[in-house]
N, C-alpha and C positions, 0 to 999 in steps of 0.2 A: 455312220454313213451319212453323208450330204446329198439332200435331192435338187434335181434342177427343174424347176417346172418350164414347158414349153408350150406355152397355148396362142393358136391362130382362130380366132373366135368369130371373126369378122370378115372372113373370107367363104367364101361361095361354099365348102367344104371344109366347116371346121375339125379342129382337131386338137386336141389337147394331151401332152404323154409327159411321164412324171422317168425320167432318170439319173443314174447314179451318176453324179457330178464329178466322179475322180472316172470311170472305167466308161463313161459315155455309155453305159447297157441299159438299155428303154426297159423299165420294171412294170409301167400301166400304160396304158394309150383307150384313150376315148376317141371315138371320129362317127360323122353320120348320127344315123336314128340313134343308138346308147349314148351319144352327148345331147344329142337334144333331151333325151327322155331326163338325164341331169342338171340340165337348166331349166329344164321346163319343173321340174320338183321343185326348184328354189333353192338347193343345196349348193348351187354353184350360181353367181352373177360375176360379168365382166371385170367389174370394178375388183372382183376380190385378185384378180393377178397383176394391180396396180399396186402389189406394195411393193416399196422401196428396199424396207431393210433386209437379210440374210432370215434371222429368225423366224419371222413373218412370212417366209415363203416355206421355211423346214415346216413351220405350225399349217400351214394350207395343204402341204404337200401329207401331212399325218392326219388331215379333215379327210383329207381325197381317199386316203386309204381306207380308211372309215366305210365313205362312201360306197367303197365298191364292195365291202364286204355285207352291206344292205341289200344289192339287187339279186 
């Protein structure tokens, strides 16, 4: 399975959602207080959905999962 990460970080009401790149179906979605509470931990900064390559986003997109099986 290929993820597509989608994050709006910088906008008045962030939001961030991780889905399947072939079927378009939203698997995680951060937004409001539970994405703040995610950058505010330091698990998540801006810069990390600045990568370029394919790999690089599968490997963030498997940190993220990580992630949400913490809270």
């Amino acid at each position: 399975m290929t993820f597509q990460i989608n994050a709006w970080l910088e906008r008045p009401n962030p939001k961030l959602s991780i889905s399947d790149k072939n079927s378009g179906m939203t698997l995680l979605e951060w937004q409001g207080a539970q994405l703040h509470r995610l950058l505010n931990k330091g698990g998540l900064m801006a810069e990390d959905f600045r990568r370029p390559s394919e790999s690089e986003q599968q490997a963030l997109a498997r940190e993220l999962f990580l992630l949400c099986c913490q809270d």
